[in-house]
N, C-alpha and C positions, 0 to 999 in steps of 0.2 A: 480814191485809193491809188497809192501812185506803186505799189507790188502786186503780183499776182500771188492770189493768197489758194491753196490746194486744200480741197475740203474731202476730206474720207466720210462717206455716210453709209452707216450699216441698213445693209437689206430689208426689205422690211416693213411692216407697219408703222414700228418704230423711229426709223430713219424720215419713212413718212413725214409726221408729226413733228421732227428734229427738224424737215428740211423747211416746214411751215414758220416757227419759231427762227430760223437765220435768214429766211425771205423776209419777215417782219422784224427785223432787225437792220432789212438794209441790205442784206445780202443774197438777193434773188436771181435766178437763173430759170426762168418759167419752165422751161425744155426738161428740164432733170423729171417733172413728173409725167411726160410724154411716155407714152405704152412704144418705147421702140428698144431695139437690141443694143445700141449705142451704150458705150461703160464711160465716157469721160463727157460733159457738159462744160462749156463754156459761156460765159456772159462779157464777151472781151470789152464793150466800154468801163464796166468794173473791175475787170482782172478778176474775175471770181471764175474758178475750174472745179466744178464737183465731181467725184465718183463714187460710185456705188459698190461695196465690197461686203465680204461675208462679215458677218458681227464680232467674230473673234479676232477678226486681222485686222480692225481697227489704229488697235494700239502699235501695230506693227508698224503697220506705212507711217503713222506717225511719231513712232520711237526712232524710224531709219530716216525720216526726211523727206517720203515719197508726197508726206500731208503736211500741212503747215498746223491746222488741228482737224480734231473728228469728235465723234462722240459714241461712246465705250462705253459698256456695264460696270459697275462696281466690284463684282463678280469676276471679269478680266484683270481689271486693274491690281487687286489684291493674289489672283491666282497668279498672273506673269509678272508683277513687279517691271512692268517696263520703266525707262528712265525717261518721263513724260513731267509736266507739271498739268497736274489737275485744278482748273479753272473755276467750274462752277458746275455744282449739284442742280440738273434741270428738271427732277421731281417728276419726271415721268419714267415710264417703261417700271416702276415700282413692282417689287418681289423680295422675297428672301433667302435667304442659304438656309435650309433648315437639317437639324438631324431627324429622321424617319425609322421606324420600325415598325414589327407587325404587332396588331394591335395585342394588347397584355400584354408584351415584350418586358424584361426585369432585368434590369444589366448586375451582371454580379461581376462587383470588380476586383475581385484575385484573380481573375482569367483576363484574356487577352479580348481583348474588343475587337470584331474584327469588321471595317470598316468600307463599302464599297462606295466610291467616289468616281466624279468626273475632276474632280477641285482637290488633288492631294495637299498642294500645299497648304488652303485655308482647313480643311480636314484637320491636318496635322498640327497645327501652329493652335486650334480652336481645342484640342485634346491634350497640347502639351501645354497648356495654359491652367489646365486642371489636376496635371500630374498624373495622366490616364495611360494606361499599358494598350496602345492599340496597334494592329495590323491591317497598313493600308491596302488596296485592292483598286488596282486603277483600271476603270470600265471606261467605257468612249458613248454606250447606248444602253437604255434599254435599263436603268442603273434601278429602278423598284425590282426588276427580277430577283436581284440576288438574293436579298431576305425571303422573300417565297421559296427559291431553290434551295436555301440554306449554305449559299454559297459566304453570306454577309451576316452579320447579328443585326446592324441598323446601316441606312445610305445615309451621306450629306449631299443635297443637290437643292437645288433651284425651285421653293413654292412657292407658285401664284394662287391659285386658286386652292389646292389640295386636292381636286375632284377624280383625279389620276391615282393619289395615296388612295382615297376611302375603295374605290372600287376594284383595288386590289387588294383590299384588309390594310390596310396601312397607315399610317396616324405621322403625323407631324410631332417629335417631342419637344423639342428646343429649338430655339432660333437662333442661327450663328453668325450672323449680319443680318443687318438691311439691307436692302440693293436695289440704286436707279441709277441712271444714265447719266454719264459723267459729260459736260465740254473736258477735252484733253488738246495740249497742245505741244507743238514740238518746242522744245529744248532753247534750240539755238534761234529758229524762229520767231519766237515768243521776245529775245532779245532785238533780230535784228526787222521783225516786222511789229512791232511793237502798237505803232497804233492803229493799225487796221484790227489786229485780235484783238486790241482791248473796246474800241468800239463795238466789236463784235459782241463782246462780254457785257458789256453796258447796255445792249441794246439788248440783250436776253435775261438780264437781271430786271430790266423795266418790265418785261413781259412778266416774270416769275413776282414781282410785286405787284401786278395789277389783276394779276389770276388767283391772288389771296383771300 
């Protein structure tokens, strides 16, 4: 590798499992999975620099340049439209955006929907696709509260498992995406480090065909 290539990897179980898939691709840094406080790893005979960052700012350091790529939810990507080129779908961290209400919930639609959310944009874009009257409601936590409190009529957010809906009375109705873990890469990067990422990508496509 003759560039040093900057690797954003979300916190994580996740990031975990990401950083096992770019070690067996060739791009390993043993130290990254060391129990220490350290935020930036290094493997200087490869030029490989990984760090470790919150799940959501993925796309960030690597829409701004700080990452050369990372690896993001589908979930991000769609809600911040950063100006990223998305590489390849790596089939884990799998989940969905779902709409949710309380169970027997009955949308009557002359009235206004009214919609609590972490994800306004894919919310919104998933509702005006339908030609639906709704009022968004943008929460940060805690987003199954508001149809109990009757703050919300249904949530869209993020199911895995559902076992959060059922034991608050709550039901999955629809599905508004898929969503796994995206490789993203920067921009300009992507152009002028060209075949380090795409080895990169190649070497994690081979993975993702032999886990078939």
């Amino acid at each position: 590798m003759c560039e040093w290539i900057n690797v954003a990897l979300p916190k994580g179980r996740l990031g975990e499992k990401v950083y096992k898939m770019f070690a067996a691709a060739g791009f390993e840094c043993p130290e990254v999975l060391d129990d220490t406080r350290k935020l930036i790893f290094e493997n200087e005979p490869k030029k490989l620099r990984y760090f470790w960052v919150k799940p959501s700012d993925v796309a960030i350091y690597v829409e701004r340049g700080a990452a050369d790529v990372g690896v993001a939810g589908k979930d991000i990507l769609l809600e911040y439209q950063p100006e990223i080129f998305e590489l390849l779908d790596l089939n884990i961290g799998k989940c969905r955006m779902a709409v949710a209400a309380k169970k027997g919930f009955r949308d009557n639609p002359e009235r206004t929907l009214r919609v609590a959310t972490k994800f306004p944009r894919i919310a919104g874009e998933y509702y005006s696709k339908q030609g639906r009257d709704i009022d968004i409601i943008k929460l940060n936590g805690s987003i199954e509260l508001a149809p109990i409190l009757g703050l919300s009529d249904v949530i869209v957010d993020i199911v895995e498992t559902g076992t959060t809906l059922l034991e608050n009375n709550l039901e999955p109705t629809e599905t508004v995406v898929p969503i796994s873990a995206r490789l993203i890469a920067n921009r300009a990067s992507f152009q002028f480090k060209y075949n380090e990422i795409q080895t990169l990508v190649n070497g994690m496509k081979q993975q993702l065909e032999e886990s078939k």
